[in-house]
C-alpha positions as CSV (number, residue, x, y, z in Angstrom):
1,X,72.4,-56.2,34.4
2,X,68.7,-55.4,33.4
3,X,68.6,-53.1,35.6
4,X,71.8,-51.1,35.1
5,X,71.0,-51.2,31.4
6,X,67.7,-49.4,32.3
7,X,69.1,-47.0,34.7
8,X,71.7,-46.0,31.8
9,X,69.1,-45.3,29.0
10,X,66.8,-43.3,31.2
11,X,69.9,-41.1,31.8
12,X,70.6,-41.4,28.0
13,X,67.3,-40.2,27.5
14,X,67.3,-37.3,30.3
15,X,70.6,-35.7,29.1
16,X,68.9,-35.8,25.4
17,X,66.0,-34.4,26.4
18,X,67.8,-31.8,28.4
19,X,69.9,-30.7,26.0
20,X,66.6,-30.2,23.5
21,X,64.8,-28.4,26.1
22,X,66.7,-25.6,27.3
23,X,65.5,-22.6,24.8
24,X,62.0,-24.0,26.1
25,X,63.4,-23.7,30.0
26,X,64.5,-20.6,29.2
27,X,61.4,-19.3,27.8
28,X,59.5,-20.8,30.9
29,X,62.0,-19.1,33.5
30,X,62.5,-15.8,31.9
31,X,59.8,-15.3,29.9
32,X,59.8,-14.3,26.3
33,X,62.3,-11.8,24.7
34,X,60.2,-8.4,23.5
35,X,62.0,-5.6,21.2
36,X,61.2,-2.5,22.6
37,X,62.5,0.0,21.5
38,X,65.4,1.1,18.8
39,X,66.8,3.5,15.9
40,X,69.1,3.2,12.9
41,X,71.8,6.1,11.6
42,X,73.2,5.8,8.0
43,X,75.9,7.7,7.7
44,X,79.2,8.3,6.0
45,X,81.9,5.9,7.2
46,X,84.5,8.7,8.4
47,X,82.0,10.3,10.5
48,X,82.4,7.2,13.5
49,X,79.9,6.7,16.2
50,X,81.0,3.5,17.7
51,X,85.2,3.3,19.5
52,X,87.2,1.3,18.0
53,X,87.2,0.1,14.4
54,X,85.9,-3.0,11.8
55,X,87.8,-6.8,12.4
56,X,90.0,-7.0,9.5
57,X,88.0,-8.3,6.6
58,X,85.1,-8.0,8.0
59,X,81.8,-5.2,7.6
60,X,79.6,-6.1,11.0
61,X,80.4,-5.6,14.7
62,X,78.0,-6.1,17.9
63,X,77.8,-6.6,21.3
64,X,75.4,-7.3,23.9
65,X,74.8,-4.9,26.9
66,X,73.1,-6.5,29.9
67,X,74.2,-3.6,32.6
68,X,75.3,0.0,31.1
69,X,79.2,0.6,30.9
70,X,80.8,2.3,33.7
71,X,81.6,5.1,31.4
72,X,79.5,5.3,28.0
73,X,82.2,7.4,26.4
74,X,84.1,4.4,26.2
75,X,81.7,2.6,23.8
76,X,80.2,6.0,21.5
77,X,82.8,8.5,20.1
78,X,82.3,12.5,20.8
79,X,79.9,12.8,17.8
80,X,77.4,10.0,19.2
81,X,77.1,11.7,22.8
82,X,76.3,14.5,21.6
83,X,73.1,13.2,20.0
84,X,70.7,10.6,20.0
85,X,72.9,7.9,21.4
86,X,74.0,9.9,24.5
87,X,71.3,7.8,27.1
88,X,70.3,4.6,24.9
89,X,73.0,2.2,27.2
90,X,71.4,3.3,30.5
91,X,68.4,0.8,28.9
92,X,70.6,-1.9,29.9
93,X,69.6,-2.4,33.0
94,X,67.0,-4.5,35.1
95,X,65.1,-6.5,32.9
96,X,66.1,-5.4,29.6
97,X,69.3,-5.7,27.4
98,X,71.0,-3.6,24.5
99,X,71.7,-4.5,21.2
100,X,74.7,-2.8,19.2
101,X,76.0,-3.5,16.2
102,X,77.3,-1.6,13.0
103,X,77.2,-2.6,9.3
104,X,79.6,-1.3,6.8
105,X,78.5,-1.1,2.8
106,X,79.0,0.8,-0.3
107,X,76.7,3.3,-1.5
108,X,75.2,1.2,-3.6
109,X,74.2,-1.3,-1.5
110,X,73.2,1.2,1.2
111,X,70.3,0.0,3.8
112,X,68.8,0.4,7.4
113,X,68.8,-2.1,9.5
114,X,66.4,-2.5,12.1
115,X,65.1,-5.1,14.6
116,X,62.4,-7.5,12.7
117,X,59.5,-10.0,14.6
118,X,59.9,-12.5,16.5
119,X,63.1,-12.4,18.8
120,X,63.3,-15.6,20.7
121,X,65.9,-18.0,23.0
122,X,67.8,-20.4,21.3
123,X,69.4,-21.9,24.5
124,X,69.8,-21.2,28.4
125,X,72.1,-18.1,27.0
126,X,71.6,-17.9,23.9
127,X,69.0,-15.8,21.8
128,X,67.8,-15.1,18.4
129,X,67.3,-11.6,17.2
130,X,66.1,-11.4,13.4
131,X,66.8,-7.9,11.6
132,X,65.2,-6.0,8.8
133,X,67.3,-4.7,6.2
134,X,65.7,-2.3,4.2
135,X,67.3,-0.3,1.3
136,X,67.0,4.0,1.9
137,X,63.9,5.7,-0.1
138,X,66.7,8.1,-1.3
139,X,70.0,7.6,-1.9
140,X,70.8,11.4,-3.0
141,X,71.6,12.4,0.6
142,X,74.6,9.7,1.0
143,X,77.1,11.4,-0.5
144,X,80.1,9.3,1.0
145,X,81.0,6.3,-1.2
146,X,81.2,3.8,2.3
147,X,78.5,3.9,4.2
148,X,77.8,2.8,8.0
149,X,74.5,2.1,9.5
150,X,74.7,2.3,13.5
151,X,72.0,0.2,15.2
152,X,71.0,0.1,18.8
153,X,67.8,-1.5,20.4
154,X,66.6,-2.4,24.2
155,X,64.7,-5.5,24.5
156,X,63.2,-6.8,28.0
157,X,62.9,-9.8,29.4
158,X,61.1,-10.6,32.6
159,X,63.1,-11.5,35.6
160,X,66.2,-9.6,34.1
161,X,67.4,-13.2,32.5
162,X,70.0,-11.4,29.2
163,X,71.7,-13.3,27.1
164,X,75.1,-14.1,26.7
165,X,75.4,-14.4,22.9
166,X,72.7,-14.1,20.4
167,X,72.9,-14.9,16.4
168,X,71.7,-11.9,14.2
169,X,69.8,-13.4,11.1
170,X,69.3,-10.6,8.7
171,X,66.5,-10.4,6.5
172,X,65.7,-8.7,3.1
173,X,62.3,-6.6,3.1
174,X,60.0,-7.0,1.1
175,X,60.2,-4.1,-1.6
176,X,56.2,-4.1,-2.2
177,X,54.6,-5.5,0.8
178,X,57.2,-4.0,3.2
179,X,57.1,-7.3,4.8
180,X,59.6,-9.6,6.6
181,X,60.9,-12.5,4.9
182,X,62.8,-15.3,5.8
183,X,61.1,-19.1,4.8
184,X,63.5,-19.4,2.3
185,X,67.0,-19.3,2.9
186,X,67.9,-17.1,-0.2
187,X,66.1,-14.4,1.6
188,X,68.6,-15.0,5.0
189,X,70.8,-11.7,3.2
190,X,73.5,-12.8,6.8
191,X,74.2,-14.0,10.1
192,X,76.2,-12.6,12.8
193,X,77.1,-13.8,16.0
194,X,77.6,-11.4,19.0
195,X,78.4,-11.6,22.4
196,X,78.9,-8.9,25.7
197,X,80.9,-5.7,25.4
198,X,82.3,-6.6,29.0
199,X,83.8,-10.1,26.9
200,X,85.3,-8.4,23.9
């Protein structure tokens, strides 16, 4: 009985252990997670860069990329081939990922968003990529009273080891110091989940 008893609370205590371990597997299998590179488009909500459209209710989508699409033209409308965005999912590939997402706003509350310090795992698949928003220097440009801002970065990770899903936690900047906050959860401004184009 003694023994049995034993035998069940080291497994107790392996599963536990497990189970609060696995970002810090991760991390020692694959390595850290490293933004590399990205860019951020405001731009007038009729003038789409990303297929498809907004869930109902709802001003964020995002996906994951850990391999590029067969065909990029079916992620990134006419408009977004033709410019900046016409290579950026060929990243995807190897040992690095691509993030995508888009935020909707009014004009007034139009910002950038861009990829902050700091990404990191969370789990054996799951990572945690903090973002930036800033407001514009000028608004005067924006004309259109709904705004979009159309994000896409390329992190790597050694030993090509991509997430599956990753929680965005988006950050106010600081107006004056042009820092990064995020101690204090009124700074946290929100958080998005998103998972793989190839699950949508």
């Amino acid at each position: 009985m003694h023994r049995r008893a034993l035998l069940s609370s080291a497994a107790a205590l392996s599963l536990a252990g497990l189970s609060g371990c696995l970002a810090d597997a991760r991390r020692t299998t694959s390595g850290r997670i490293r933004a590399d590179t990205g860019h951020s488009k405001l731009h007038p909500a009729d003038e789409q860069y990303v297929n498809g459209s907004f869930p109902d209710d709802a001003d964020f989508r995002g996906w994951l990329f850990a391999d590029p699409p067969d065909d990029q033209t079916d992620v990134f409308t006419d408009r977004a081939m033709q410019g900046q965005y016409s290579n950026d999912l060929l990243w995807a590939d190897g040992d690095s990922f691509v993030l995508l997402f888009e935020v909707r706003m009014p004009r007034e509350d139009a910002a950038f968003y861009n990829v902050a310090q700091s990404p990191s795992w969370t789990g054996w698949r799951d990572a945690e990529l903090p973002i930036r928003r800033s407001p514009p220097a000028d608004l005067e440009p924006f004309e259109a009273d709904t705004l979009v801002c159309t994000h896409l970065s390329k992190f790597d990770v050694a030993r090509g080891a991509a997430p599956t899903n990753a929680t965005l936690r988006m950050f106010e900047r600081g107006d004056e110091s042009g820092t990064t906050h995020g101690s204090a959860a009124e700074s946290i401004v929100g958080t998005h989940r998103v998972g793989r184009w190839s699950d949508r």
